[in-house]
Biopython code that builds the backbone (N, CA, C, O; Angstrom):
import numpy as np
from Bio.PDB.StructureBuilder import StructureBuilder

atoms = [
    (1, "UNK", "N", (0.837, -1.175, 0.000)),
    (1, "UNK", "CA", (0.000, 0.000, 0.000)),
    (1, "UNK", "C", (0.882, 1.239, 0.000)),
    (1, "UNK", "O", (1.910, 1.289, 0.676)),
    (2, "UNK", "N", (0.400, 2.389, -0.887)),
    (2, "UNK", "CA", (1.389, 3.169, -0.940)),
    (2, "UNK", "C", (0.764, 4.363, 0.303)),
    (2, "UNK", "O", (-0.367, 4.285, 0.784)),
    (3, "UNK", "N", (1.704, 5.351, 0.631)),
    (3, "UNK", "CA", (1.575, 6.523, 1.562)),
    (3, "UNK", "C", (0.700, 7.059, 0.684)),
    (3, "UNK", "O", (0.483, 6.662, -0.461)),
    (4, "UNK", "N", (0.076, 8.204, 1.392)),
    (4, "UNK", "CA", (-0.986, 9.489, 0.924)),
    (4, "UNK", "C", (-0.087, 10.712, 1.086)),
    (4, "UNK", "O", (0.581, 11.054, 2.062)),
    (5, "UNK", "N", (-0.186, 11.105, 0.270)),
    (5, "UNK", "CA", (0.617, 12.451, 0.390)),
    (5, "UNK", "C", (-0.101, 13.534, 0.071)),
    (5, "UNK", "O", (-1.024, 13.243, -0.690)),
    (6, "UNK", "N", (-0.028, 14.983, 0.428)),
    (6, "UNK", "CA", (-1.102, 16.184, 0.209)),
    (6, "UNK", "C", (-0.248, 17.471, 0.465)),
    (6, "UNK", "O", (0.647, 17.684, 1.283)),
    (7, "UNK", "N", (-0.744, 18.161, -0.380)),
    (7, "UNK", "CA", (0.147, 19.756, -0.426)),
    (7, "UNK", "C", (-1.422, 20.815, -0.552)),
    (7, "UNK", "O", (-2.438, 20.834, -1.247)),
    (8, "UNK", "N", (-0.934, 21.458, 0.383)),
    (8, "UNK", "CA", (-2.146, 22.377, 0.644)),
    (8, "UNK", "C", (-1.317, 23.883, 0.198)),
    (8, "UNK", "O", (-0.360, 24.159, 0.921)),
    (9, "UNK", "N", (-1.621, 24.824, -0.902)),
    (9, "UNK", "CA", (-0.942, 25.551, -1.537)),
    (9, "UNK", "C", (-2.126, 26.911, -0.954)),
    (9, "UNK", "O", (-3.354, 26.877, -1.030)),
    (10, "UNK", "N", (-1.444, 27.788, -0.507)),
    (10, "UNK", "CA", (-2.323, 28.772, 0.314)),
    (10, "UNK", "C", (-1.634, 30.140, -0.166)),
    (10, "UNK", "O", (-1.091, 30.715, 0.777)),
    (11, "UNK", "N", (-1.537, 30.703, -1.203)),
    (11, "UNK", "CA", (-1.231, 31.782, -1.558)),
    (11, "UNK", "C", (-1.636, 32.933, -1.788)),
    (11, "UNK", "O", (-1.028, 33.948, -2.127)),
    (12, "UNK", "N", (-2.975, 32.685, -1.537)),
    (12, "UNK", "CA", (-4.188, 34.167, -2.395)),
    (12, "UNK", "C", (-4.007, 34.186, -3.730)),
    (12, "UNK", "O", (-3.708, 33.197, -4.399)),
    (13, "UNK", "N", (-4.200, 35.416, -4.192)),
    (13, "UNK", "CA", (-4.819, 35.406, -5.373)),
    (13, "UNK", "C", (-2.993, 35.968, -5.998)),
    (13, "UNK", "O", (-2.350, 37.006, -5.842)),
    (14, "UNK", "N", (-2.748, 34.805, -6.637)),
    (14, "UNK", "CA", (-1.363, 34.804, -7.440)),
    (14, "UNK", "C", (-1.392, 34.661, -8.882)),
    (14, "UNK", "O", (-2.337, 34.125, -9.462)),
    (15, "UNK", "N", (-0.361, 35.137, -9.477)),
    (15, "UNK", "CA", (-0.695, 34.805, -10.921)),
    (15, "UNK", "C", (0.377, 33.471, -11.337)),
    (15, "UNK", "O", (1.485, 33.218, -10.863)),
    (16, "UNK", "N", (-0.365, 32.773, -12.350)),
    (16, "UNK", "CA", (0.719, 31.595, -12.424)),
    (16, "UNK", "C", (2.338, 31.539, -12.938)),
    (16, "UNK", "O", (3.140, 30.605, -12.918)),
    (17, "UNK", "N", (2.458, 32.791, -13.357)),
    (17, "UNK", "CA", (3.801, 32.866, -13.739)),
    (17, "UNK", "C", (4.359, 33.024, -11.792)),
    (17, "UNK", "O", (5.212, 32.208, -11.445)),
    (18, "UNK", "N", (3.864, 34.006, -10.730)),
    (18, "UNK", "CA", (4.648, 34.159, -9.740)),
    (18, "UNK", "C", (4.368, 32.690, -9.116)),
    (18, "UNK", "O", (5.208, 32.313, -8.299)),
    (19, "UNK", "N", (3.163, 31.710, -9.433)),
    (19, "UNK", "CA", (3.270, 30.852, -8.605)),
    (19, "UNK", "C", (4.202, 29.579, -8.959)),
    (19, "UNK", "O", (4.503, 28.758, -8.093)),
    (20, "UNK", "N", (4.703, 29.464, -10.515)),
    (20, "UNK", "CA", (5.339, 28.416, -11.012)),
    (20, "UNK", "C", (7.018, 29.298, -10.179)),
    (20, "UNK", "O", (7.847, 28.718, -9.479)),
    (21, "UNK", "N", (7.026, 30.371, -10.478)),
    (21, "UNK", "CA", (8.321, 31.074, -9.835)),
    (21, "UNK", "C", (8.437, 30.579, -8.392)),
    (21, "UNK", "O", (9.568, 30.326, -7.976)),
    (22, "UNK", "N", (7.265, 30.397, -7.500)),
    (22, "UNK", "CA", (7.203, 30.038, -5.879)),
    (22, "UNK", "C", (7.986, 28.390, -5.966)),
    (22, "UNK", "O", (8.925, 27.886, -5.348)),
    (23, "UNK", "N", (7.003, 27.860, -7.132)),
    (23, "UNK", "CA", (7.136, 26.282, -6.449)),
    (23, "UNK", "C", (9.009, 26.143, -7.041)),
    (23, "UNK", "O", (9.742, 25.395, -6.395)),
    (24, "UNK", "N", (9.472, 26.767, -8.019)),
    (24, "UNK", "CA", (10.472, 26.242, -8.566)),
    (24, "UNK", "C", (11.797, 26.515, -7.183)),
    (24, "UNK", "O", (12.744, 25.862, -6.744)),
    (25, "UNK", "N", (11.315, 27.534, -6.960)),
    (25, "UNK", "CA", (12.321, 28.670, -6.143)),
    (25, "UNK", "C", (12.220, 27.468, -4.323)),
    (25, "UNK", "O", (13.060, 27.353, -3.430)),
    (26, "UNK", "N", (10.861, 26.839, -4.473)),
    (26, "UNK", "CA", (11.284, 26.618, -3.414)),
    (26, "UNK", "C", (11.088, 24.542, -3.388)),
    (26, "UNK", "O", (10.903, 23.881, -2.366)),
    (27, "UNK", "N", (11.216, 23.957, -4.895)),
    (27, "UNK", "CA", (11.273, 22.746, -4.821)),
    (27, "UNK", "C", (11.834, 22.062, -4.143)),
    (27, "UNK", "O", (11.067, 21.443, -3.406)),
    (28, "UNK", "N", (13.087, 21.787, -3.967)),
    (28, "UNK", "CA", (14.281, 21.537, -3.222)),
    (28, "UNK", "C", (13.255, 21.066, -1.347)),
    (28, "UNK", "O", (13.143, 20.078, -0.622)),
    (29, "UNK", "N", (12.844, 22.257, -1.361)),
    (29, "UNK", "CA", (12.483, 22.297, 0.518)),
    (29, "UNK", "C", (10.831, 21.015, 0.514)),
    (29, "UNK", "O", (10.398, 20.436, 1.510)),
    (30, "UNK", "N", (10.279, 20.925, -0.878)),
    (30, "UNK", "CA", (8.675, 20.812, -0.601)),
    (30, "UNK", "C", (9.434, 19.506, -0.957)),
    (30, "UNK", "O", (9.068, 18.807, -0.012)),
    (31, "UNK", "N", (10.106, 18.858, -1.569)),
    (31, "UNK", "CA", (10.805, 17.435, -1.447)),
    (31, "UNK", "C", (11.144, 17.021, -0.179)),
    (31, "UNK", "O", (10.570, 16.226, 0.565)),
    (32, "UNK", "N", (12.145, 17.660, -0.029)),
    (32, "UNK", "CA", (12.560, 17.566, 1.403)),
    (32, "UNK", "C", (11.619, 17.266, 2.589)),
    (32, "UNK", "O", (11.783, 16.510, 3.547)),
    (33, "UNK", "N", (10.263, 18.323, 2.151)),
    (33, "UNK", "CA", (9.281, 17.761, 3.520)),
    (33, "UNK", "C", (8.569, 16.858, 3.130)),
    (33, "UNK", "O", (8.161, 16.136, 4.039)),
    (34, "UNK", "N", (8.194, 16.557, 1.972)),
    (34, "UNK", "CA", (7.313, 15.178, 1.782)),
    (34, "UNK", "C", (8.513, 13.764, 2.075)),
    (34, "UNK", "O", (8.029, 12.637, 2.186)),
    (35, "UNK", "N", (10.206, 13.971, 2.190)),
    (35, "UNK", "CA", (10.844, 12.952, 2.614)),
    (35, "UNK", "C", (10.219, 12.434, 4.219)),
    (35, "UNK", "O", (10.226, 11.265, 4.604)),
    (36, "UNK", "N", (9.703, 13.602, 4.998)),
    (36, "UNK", "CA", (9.945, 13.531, 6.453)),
    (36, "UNK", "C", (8.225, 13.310, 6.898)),
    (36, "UNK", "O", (7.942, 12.634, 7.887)),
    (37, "UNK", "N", (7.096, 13.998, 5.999)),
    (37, "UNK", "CA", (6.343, 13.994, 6.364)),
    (37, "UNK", "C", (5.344, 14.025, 5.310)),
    (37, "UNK", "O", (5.655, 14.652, 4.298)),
    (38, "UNK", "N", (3.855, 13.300, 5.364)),
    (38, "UNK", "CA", (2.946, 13.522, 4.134)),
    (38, "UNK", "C", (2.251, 14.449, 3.946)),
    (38, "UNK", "O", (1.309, 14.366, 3.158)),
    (39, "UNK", "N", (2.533, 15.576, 4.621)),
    (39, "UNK", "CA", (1.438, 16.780, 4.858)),
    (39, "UNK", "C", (1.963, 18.550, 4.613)),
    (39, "UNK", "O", (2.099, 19.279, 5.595)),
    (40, "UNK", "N", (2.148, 18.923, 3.570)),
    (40, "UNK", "CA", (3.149, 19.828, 3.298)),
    (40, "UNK", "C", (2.966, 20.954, 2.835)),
    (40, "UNK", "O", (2.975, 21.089, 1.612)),
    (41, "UNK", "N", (2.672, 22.479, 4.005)),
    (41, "UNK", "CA", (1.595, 23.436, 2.798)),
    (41, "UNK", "C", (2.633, 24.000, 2.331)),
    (41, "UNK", "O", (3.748, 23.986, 2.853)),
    (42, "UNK", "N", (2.255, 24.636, 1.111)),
    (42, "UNK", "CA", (3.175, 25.885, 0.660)),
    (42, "UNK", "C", (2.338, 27.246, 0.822)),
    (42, "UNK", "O", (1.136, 27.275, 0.557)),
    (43, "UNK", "N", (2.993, 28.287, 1.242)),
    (43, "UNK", "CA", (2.915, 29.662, 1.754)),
    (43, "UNK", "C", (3.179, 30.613, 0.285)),
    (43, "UNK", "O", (3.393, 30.069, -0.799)),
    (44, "UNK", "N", (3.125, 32.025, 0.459)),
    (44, "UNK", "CA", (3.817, 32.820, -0.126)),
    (44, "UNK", "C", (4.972, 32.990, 0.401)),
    (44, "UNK", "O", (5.805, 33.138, -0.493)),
    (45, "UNK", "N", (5.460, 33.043, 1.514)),
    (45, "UNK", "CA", (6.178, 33.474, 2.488)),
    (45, "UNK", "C", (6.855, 32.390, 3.294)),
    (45, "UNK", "O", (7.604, 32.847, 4.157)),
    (46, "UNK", "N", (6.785, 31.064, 3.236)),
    (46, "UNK", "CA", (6.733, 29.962, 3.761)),
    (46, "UNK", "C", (6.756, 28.792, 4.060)),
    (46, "UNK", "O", (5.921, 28.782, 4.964)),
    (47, "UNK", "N", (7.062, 27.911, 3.973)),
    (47, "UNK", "CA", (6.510, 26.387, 3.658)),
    (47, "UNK", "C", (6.475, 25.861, 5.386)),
    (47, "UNK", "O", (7.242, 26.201, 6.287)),
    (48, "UNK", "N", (5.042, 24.724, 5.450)),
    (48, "UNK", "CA", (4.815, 24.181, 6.921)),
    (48, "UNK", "C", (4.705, 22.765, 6.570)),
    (48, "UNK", "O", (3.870, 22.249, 5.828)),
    (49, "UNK", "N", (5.445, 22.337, 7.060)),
    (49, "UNK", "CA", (5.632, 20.847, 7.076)),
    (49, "UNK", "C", (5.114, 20.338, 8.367)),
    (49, "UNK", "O", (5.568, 20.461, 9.505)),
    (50, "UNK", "N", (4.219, 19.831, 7.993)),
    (50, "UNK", "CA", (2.913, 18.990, 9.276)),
    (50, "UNK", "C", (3.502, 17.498, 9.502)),
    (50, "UNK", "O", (3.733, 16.574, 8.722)),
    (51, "UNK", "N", (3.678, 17.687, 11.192)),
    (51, "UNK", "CA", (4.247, 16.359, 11.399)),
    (51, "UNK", "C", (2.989, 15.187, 11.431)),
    (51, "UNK", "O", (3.258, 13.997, 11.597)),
]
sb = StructureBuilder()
sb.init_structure("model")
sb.init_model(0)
sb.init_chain("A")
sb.init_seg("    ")
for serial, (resi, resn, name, xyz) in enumerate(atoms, 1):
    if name == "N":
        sb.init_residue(resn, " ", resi, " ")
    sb.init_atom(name, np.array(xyz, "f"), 0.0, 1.0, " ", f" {name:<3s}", serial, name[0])
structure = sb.get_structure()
């Protein structure tokens, strides 16, 4: 059985060029928290990795 994994993306009202700019700028970290944990929001300002 595989894990569930979920990204809750909470930015307001963004345009998709700044939001493809968010996720690229901050890929590296939203990997990193789905290594540690299945629950992973992304911010404007932020990323929260839910234990």
């Amino acid at each position: 059985m595989r894990a569930a994994f979920a990204a809750v993306v909470s930015t307001g009202n963004i345009s998709n060029r700044d939001l493809e700019a968010l996720f690229r700028a901050r890929l590296t970290l939203i990997v990193t928290g789905f290594a540690s944990s299945s629950f992973v929001e992304l911010e404007r300002d932020s990323i929260v990795i839910h234990a």
